[in-house]
ZALO-418436 format. One record per residue: residue number from 1; x, y, z of N, C-alpha, C in turn; chain; residue in three letters. Coordinates in Angstrom, 1 decimal, decimal comma, always signed. Each point is the difference from the previous one (the first is absolute). Layout:
N
<node nr="NUM" n_c1="X" n_c2="Y" n_c3="Z" ca_c1="X" ca_c2="Y" ca_c3="Z" c_c1="X" c_c2="Y" c_c3="Z" kette="A" rest="ALA"/>
...
***
This chain:
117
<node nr="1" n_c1="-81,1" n_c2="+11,9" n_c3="+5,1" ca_c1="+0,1" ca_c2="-1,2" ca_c3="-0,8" c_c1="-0,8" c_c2="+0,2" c_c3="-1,2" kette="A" rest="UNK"/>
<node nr="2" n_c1="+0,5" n_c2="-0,5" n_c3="-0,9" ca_c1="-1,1" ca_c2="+0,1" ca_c3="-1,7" c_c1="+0,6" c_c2="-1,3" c_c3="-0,5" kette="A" rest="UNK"/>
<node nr="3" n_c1="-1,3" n_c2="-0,1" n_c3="-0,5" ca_c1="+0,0" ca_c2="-1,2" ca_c3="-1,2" c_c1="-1,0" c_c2="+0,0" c_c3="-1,3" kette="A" rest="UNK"/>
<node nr="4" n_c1="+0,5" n_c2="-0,7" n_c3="-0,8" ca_c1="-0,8" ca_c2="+0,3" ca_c3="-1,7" c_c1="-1,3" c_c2="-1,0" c_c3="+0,4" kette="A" rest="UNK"/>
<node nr="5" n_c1="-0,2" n_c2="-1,0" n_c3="+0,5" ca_c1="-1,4" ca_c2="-0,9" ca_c3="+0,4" c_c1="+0,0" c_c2="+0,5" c_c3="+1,2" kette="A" rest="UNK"/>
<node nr="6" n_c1="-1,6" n_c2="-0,2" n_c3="-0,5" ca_c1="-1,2" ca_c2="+0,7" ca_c3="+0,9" c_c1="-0,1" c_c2="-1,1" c_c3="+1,3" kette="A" rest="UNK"/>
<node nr="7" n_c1="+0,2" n_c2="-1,0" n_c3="-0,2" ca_c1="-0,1" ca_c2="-1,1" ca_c3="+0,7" c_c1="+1,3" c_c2="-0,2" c_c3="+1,3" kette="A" rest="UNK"/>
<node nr="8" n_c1="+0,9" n_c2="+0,2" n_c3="-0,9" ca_c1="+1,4" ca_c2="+0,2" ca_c3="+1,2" c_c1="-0,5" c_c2="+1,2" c_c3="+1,2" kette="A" rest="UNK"/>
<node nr="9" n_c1="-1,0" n_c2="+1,3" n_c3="-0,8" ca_c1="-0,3" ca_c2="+1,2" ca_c3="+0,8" c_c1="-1,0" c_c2="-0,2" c_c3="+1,0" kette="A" rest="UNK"/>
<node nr="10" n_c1="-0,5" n_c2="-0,8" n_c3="-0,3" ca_c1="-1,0" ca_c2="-0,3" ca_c3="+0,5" c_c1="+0,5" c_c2="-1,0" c_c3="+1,5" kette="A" rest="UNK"/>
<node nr="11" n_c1="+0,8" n_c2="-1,1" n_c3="-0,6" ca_c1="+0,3" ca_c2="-0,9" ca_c3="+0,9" c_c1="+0,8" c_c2="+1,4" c_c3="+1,5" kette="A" rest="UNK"/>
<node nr="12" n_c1="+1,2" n_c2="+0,1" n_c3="-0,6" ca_c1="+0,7" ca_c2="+0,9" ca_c3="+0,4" c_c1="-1,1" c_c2="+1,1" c_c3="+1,7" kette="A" rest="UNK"/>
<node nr="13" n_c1="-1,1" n_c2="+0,7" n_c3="-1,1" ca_c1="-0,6" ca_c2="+0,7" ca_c3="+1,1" c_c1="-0,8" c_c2="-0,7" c_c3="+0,7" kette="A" rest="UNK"/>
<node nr="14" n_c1="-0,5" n_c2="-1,4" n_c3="+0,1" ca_c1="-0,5" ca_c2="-0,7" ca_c3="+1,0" c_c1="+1,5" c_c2="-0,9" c_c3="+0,9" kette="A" rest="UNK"/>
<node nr="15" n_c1="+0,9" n_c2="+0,3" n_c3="-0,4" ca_c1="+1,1" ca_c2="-0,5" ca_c3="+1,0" c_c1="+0,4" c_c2="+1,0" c_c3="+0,6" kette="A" rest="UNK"/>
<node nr="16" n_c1="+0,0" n_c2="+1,2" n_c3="-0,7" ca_c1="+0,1" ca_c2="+1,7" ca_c3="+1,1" c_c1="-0,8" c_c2="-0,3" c_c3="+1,0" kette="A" rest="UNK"/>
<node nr="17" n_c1="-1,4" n_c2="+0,0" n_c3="-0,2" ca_c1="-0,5" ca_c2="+0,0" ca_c3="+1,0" c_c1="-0,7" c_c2="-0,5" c_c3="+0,7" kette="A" rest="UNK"/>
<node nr="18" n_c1="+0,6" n_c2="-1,9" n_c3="-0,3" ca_c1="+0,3" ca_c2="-1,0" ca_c3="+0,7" c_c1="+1,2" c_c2="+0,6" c_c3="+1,2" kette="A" rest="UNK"/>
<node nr="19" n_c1="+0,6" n_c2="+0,2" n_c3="-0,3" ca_c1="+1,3" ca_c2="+0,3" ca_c3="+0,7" c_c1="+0,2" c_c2="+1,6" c_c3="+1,0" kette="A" rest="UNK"/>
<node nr="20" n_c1="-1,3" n_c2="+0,6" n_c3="-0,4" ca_c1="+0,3" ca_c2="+1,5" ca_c3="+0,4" c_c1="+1,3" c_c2="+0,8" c_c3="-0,8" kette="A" rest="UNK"/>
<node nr="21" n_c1="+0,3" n_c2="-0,5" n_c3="-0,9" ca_c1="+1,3" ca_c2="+1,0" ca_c3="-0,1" c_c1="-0,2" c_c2="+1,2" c_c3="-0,5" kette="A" rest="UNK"/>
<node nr="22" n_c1="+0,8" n_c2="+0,3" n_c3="-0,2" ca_c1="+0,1" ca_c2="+1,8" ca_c3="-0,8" c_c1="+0,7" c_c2="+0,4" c_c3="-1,1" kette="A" rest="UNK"/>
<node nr="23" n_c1="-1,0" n_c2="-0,8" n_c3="-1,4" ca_c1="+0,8" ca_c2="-0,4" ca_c3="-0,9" c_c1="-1,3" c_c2="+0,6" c_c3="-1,1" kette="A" rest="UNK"/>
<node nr="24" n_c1="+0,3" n_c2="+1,0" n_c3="-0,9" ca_c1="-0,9" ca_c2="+0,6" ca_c3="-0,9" c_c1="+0,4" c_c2="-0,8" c_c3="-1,8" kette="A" rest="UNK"/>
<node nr="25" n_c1="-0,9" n_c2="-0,9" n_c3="-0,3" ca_c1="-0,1" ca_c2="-0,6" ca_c3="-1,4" c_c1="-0,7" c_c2="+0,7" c_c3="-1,1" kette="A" rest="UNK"/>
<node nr="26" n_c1="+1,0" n_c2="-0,4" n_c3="-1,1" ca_c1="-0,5" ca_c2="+1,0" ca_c3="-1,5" c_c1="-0,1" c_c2="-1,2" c_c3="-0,4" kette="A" rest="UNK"/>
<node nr="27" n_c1="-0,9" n_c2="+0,4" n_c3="-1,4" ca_c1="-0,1" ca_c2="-0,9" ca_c3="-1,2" c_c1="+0,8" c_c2="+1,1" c_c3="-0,5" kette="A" rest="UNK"/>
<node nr="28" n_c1="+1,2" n_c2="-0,8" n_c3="-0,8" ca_c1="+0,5" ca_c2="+1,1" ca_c3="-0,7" c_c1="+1,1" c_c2="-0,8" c_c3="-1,1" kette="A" rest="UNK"/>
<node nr="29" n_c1="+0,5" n_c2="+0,2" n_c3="-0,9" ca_c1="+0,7" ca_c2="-0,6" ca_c3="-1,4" c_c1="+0,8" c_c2="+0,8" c_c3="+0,3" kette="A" rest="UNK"/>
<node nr="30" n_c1="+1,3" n_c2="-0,5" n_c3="+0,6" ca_c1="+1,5" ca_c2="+0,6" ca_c3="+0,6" c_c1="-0,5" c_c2="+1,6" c_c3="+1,0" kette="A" rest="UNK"/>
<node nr="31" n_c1="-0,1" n_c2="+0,9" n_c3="-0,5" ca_c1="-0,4" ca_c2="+1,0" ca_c3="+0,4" c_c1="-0,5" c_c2="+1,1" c_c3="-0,5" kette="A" rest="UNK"/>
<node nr="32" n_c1="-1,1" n_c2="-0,6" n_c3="-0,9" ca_c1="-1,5" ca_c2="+0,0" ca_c3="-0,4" c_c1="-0,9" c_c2="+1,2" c_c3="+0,9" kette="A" rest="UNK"/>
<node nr="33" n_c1="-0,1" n_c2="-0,5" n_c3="+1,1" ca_c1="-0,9" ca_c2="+0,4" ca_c3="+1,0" c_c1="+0,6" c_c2="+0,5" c_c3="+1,2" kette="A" rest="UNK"/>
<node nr="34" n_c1="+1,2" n_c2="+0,4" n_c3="+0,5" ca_c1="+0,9" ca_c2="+0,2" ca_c3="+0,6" c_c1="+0,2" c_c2="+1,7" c_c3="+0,1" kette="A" rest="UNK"/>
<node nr="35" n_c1="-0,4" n_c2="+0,7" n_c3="+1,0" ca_c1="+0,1" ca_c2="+1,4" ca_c3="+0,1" c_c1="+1,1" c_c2="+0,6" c_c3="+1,1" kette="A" rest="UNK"/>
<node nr="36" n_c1="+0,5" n_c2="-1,2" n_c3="+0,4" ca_c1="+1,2" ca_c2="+0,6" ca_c3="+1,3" c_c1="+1,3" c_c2="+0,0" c_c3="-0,3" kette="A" rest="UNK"/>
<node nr="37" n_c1="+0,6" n_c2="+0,0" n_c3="+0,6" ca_c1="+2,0" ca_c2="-0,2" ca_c3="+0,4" c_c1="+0,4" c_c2="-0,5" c_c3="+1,1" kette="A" rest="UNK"/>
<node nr="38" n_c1="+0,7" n_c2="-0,8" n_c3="+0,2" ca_c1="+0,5" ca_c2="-0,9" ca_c3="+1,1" c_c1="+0,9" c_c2="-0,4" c_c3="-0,2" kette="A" rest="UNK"/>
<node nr="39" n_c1="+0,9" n_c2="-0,3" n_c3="+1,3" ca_c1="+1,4" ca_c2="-0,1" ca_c3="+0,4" c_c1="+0,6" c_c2="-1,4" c_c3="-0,8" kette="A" rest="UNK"/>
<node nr="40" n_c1="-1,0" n_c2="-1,1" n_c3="+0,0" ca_c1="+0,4" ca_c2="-1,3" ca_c3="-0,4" c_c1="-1,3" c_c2="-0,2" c_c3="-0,9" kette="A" rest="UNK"/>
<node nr="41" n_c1="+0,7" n_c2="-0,8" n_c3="-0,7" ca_c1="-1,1" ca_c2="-0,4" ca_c3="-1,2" c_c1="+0,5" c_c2="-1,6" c_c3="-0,3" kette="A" rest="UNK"/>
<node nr="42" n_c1="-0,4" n_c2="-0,9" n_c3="+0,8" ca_c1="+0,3" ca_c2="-1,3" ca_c3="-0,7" c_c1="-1,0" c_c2="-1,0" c_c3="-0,8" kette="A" rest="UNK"/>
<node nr="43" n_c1="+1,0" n_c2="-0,6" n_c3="-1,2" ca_c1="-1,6" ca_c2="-0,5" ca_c3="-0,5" c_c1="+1,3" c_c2="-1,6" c_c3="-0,4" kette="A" rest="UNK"/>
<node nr="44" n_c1="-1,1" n_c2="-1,1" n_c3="-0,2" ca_c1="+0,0" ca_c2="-1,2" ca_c3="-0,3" c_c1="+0,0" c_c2="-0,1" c_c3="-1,3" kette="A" rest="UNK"/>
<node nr="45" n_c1="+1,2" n_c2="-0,1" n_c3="-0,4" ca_c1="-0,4" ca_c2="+0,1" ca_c3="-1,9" c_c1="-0,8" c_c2="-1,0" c_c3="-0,5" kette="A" rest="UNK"/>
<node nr="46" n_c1="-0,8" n_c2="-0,3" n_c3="-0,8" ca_c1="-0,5" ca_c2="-0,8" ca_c3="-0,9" c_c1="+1,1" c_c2="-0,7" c_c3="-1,6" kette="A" rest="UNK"/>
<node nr="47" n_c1="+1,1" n_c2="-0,4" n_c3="+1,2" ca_c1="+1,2" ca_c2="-0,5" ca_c3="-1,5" c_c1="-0,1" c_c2="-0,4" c_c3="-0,9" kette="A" rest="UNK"/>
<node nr="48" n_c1="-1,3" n_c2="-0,6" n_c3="-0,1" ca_c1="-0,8" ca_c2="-1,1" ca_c3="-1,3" c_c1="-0,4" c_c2="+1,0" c_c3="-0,8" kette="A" rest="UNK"/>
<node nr="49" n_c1="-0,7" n_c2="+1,2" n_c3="+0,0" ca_c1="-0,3" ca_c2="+0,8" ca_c3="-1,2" c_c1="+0,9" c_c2="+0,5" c_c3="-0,3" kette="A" rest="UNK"/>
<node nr="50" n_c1="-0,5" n_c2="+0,8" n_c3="-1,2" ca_c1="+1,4" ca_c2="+0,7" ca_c3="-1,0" c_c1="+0,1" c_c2="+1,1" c_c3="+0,8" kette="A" rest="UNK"/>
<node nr="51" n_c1="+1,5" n_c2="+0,2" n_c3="+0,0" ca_c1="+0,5" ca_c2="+1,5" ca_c3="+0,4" c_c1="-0,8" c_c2="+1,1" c_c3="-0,1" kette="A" rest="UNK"/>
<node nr="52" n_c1="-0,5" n_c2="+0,1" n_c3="-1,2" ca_c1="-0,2" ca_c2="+1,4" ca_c3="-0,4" c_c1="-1,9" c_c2="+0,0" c_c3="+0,7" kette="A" rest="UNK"/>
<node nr="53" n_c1="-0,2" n_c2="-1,0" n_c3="+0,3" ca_c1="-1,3" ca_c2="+0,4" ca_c3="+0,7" c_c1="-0,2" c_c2="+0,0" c_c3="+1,8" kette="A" rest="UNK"/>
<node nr="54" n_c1="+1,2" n_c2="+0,1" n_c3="+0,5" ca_c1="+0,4" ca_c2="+0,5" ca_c3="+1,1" c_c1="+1,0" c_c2="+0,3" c_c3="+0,6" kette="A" rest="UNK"/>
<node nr="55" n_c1="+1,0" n_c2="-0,4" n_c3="-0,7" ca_c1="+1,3" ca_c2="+0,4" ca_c3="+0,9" c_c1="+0,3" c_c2="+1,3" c_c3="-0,8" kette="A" rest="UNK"/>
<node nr="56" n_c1="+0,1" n_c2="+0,2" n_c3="-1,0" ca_c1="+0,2" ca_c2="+1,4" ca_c3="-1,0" c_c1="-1,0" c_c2="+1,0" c_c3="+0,6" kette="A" rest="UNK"/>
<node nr="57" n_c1="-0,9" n_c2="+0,1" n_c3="+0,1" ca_c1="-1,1" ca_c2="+0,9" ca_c3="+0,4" c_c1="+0,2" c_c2="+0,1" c_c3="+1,8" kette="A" rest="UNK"/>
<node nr="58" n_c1="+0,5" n_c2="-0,6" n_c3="+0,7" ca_c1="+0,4" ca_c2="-0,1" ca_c3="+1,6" c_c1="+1,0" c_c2="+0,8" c_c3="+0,0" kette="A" rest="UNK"/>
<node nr="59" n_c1="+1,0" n_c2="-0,2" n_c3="-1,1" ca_c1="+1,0" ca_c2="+0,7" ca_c3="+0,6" c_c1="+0,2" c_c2="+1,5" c_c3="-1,0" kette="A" rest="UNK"/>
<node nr="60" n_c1="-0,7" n_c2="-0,4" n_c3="-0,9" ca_c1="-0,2" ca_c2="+1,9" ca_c3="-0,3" c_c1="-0,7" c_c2="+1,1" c_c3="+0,9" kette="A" rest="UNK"/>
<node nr="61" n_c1="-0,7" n_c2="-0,9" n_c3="+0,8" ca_c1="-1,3" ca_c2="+1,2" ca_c3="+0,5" c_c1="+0,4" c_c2="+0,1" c_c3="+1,3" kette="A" rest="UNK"/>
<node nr="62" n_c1="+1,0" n_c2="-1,3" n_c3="+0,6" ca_c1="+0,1" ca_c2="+0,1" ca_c3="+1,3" c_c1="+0,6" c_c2="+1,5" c_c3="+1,0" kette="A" rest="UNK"/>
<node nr="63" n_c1="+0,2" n_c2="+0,1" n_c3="-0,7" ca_c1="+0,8" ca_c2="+1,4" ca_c3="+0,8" c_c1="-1,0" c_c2="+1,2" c_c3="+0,5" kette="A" rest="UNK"/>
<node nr="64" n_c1="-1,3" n_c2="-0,1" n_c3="-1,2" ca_c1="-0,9" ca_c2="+1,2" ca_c3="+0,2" c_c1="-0,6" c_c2="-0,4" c_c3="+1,4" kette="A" rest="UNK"/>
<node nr="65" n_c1="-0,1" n_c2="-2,0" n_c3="+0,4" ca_c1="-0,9" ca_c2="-0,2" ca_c3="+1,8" c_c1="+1,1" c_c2="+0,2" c_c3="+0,7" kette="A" rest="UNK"/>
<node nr="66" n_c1="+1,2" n_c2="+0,5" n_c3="+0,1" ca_c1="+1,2" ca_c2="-0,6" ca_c3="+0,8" c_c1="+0,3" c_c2="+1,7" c_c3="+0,9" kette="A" rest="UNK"/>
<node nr="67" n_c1="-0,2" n_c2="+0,0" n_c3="+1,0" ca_c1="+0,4" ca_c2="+1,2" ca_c3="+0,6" c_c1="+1,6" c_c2="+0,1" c_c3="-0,4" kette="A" rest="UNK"/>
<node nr="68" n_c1="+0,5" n_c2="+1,5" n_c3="+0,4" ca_c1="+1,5" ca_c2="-0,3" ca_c3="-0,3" c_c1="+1,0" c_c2="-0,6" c_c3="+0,8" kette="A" rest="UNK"/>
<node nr="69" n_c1="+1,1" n_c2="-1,0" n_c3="-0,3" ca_c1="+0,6" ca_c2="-0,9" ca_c3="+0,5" c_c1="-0,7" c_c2="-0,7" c_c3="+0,7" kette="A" rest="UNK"/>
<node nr="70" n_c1="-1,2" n_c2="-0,5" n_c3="-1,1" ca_c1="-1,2" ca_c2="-1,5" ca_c3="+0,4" c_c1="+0,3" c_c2="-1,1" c_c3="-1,0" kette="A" rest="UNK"/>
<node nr="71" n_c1="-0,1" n_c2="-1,2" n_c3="+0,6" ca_c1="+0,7" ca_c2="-1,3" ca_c3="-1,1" c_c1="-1,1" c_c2="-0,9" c_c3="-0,2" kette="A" rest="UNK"/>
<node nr="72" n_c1="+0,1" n_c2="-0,5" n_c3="-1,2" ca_c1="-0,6" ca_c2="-0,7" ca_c3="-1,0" c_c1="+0,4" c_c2="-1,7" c_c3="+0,4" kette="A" rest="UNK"/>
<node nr="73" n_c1="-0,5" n_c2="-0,3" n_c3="+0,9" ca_c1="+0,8" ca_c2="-1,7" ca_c3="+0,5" c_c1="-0,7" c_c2="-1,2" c_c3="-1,3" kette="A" rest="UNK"/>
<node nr="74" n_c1="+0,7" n_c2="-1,2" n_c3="-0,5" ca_c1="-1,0" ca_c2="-0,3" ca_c3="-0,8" c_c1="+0,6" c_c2="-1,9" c_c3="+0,1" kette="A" rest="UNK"/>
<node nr="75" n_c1="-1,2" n_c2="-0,5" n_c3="+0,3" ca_c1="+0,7" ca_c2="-1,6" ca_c3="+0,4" c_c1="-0,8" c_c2="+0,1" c_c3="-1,6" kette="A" rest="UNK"/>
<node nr="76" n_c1="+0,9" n_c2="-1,6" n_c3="+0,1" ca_c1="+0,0" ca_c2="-0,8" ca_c3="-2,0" c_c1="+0,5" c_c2="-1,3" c_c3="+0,1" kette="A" rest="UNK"/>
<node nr="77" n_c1="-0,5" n_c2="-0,6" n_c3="-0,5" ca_c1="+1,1" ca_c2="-1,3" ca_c3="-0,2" c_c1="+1,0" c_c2="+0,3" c_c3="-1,1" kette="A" rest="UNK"/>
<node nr="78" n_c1="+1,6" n_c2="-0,3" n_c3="+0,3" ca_c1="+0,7" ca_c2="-0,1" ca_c3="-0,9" c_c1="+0,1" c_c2="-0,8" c_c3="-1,1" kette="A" rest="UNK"/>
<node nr="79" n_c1="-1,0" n_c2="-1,2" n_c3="-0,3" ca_c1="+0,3" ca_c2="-0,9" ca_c3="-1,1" c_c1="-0,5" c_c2="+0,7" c_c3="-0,9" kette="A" rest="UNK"/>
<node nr="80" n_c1="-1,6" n_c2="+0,8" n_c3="-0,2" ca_c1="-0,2" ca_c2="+0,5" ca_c3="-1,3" c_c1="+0,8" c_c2="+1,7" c_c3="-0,3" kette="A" rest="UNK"/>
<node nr="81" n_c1="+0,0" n_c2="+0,4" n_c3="+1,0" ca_c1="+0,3" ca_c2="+1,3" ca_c3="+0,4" c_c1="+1,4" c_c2="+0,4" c_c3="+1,0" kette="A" rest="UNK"/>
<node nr="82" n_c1="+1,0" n_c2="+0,7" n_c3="-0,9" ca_c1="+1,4" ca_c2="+0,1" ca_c3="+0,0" c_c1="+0,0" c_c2="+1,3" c_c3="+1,0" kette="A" rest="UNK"/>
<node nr="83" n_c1="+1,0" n_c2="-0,3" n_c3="+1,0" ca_c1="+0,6" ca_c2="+1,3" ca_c3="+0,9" c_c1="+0,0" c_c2="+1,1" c_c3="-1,3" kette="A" rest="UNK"/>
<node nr="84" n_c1="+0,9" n_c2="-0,2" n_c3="-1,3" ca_c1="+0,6" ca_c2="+0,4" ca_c3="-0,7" c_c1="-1,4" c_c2="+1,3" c_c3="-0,9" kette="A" rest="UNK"/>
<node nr="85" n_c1="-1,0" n_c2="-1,2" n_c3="-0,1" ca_c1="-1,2" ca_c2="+0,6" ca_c3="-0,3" c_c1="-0,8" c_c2="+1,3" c_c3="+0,5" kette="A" rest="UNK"/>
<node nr="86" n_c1="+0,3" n_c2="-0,3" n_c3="+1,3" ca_c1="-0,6" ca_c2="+1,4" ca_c3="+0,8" c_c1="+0,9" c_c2="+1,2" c_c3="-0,3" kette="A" rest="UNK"/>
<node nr="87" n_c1="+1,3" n_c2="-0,3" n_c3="+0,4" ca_c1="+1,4" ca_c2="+1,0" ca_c3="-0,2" c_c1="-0,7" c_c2="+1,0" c_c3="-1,3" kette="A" rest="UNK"/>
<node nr="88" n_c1="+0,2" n_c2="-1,0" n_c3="-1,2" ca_c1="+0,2" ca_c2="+0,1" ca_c3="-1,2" c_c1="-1,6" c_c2="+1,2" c_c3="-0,1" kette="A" rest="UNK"/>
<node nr="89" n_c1="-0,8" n_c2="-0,6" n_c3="+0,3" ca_c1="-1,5" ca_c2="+0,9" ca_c3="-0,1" c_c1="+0,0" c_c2="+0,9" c_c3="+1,1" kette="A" rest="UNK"/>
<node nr="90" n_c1="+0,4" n_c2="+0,2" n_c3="+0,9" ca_c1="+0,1" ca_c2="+1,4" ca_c3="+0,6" c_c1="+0,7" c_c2="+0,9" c_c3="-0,1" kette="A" rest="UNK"/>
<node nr="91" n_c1="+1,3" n_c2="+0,0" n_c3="-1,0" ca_c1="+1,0" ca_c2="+0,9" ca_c3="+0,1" c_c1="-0,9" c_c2="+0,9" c_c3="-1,1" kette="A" rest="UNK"/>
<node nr="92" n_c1="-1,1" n_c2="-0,6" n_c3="-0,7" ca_c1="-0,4" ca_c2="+1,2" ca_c3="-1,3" c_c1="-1,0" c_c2="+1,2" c_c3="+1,4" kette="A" rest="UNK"/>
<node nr="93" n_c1="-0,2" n_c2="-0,3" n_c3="+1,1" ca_c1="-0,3" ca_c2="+0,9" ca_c3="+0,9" c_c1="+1,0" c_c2="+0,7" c_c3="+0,6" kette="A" rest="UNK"/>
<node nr="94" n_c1="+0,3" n_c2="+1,3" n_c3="-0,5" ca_c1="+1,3" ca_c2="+0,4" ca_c3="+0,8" c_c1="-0,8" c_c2="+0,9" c_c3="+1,7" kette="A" rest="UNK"/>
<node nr="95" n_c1="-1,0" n_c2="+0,0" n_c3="+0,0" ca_c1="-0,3" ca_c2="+0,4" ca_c3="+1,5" c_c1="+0,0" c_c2="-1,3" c_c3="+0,6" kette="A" rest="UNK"/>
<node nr="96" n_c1="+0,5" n_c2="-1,1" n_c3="+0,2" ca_c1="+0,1" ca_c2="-1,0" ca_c3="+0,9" c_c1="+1,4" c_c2="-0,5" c_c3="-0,6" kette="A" rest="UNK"/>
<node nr="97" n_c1="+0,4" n_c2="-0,6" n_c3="+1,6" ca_c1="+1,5" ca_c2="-0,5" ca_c3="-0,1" c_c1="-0,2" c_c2="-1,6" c_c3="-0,2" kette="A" rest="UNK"/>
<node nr="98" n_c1="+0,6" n_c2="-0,8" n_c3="+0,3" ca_c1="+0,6" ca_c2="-1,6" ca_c3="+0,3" c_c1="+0,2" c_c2="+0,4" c_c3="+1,2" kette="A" rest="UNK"/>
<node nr="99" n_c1="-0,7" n_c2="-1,0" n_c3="+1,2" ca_c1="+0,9" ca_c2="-0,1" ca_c3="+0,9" c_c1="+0,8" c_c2="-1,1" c_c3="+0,6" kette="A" rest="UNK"/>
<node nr="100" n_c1="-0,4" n_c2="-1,3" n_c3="+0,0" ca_c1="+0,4" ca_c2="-1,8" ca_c3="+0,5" c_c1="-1,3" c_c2="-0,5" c_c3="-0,4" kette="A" rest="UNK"/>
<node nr="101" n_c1="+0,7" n_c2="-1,3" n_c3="-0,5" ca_c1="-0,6" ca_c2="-1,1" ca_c3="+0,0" c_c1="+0,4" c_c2="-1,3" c_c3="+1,0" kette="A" rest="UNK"/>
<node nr="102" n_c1="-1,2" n_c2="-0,4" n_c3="+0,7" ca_c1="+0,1" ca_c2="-0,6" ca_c3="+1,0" c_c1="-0,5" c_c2="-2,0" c_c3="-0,7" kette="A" rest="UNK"/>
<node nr="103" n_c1="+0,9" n_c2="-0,7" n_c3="+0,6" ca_c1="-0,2" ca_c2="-1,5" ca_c3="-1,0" c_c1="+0,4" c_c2="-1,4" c_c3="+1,5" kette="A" rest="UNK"/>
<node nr="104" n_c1="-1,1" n_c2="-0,4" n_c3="-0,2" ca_c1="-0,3" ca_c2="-1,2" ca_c3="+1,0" c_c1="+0,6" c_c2="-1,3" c_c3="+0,0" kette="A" rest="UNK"/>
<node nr="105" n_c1="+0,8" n_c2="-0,6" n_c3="+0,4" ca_c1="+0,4" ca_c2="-1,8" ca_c3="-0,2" c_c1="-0,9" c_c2="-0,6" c_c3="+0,1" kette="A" rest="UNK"/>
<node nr="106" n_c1="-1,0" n_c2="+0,2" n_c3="+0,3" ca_c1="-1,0" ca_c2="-1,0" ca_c3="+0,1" c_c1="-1,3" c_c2="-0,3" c_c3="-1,5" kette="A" rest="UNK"/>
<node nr="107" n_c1="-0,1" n_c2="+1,4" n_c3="-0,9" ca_c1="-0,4" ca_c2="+0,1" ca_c3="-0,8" c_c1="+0,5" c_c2="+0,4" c_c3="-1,3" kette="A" rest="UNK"/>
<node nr="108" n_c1="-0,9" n_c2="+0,4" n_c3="-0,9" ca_c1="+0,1" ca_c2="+0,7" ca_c3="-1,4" c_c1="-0,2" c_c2="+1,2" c_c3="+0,1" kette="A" rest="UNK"/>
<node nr="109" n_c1="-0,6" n_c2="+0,8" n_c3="+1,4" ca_c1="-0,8" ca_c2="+1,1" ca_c3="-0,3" c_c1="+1,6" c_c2="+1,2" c_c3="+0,6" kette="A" rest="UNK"/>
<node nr="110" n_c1="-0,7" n_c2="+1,2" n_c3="-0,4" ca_c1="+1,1" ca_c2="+0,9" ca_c3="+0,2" c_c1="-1,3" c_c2="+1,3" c_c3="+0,1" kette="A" rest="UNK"/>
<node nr="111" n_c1="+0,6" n_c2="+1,0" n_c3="+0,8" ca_c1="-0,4" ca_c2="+1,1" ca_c3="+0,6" c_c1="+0,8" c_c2="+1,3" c_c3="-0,3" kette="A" rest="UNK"/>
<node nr="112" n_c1="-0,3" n_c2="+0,9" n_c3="-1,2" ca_c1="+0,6" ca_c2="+0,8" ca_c3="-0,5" c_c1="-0,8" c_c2="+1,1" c_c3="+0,6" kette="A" rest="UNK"/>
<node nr="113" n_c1="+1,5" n_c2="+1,3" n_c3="+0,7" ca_c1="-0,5" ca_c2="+1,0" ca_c3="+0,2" c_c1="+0,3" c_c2="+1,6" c_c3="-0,9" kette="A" rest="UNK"/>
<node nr="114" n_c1="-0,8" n_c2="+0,6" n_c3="-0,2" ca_c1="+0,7" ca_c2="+1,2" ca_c3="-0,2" c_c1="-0,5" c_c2="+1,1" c_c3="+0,3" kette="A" rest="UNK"/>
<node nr="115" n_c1="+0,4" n_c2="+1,3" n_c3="-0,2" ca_c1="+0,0" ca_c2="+1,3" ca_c3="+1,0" c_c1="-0,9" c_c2="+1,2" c_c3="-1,1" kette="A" rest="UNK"/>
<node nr="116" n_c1="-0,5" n_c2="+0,6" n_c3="+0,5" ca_c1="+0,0" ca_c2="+1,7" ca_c3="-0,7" c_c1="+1,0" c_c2="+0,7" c_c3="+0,1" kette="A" rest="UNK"/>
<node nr="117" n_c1="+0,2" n_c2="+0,7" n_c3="-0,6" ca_c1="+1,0" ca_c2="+0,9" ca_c3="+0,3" c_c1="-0,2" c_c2="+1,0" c_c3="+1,1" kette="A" rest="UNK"/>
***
């Protein structure tokens, strides 16, 4: 798990281990601080800021944490932030594909996945 506040990281590792789990936390600015690769990478977009200070930089770099045929899952709300948006900003990554977008009746939000090659 990473997050940009120290405070989220903080909370976060006293709920690890409140809970016992087995769950290792970064402070990290997208992936900043991030030295691994792994199968799944999902993150909670922040729809409210501008693109170019997270979703542009997420999905340029994503491919370098993503083992191969590892996916990039990414929930968002659809009102500020377009299916069409993500499409549109990952295709300038030609090492990752599109794979589905998944969309709820009960909400705005939508869960866009895509692949490494």
């Amino acid at each position: 798990a990473t997050d940009i506040n120290k405070n989220n990281v903080e909370s976060s590792l006293e709920n690890i281990n409140y809970n016992r789990a087995s769950v290792k936390v970064y402070y990290s600015n997208i992936f900043e601080n991030i030295l691994s690769k792994y199968d799944i990478i999902f993150w909670n977009l922040p729809y409210y800021y501008p693109k170019n200070e997270y979703l542009y930089p997420l999905i340029e770099n994503a491919h370098k944490y993503l083992n191969n045929n590892g996916f990039l899952i990414m929930g968002y709300n659809s009102n500020p932030l377009k299916k069409n948006d993500i499409i549109s900003c990952m295709q300038n990554n030609k090492k990752l594909k599109y794979y589905k977008t998944y969309k709820f009746k009960w909400n705005h939000h939508l869960i866009s996945v895509i692949q490494k090659k």
